[in-house]
N, C-alpha and C positions, 0 to 999 in steps of 0.2 A: 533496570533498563526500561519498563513501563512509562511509558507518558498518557498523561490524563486525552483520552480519547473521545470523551464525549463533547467538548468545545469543538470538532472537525463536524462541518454541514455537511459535507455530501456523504449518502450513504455507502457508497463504492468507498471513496477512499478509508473511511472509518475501517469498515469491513478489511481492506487491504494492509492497512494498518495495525489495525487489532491481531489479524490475522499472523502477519511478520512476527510482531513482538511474541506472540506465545508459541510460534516453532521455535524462534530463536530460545525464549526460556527454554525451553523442553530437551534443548539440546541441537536443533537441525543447522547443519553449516548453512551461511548468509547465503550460498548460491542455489541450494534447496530451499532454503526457505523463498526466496526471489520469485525463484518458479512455480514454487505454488500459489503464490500470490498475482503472478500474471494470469495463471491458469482461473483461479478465481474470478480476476476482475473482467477475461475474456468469457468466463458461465454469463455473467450478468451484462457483457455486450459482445457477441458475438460477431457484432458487425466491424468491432475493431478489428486491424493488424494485430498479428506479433509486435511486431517493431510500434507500433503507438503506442499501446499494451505495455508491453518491458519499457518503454518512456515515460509513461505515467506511473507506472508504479514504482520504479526508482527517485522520481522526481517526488513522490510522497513519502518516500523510506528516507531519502536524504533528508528532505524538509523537516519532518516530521519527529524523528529516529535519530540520527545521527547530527544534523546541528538544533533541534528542538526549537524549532522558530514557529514563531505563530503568523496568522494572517493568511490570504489566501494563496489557494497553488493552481497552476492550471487544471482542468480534467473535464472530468463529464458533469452533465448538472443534474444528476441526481442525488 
């Protein structure tokens, strides 16, 4: 299930990324793992919504995860 992660520039999404793929290894159903990845990516912006929040990082878990496409995604520019 791993996709090569270090070709993704922003450090949020990698982290969010990385992040998904090894709950899911480890076992945690997709909607646990989801949430801890919004939880994550709202640590390091706080100043987002929920709702931007759970839309970025499902926009990264689809992109990224589930149809494996390359190129870029919306988000933050870090």
């Amino acid at each position: 299930m791993s996709i090569e992660t270090s070709r993704i520039g922003r450090k949020c999404e990698r982290a969010v990324v990385t992040a998904y793929q090894e709950l899911r290894e480890v076992g945690q159903p997709d909607m646990q793992a989801f949430a801890a990845c919004t939880t994550l990516y709202r640590i390091h912006h706080p100043e987002s919504s929920i709702t931007e929040a759970r839309r970025l990082v499902a926009e990264w878990i689809d992109h990224h995860v589930v149809r494996k496409a390359e190129g870029q995604t919306p988000g933050c520019d870090c």
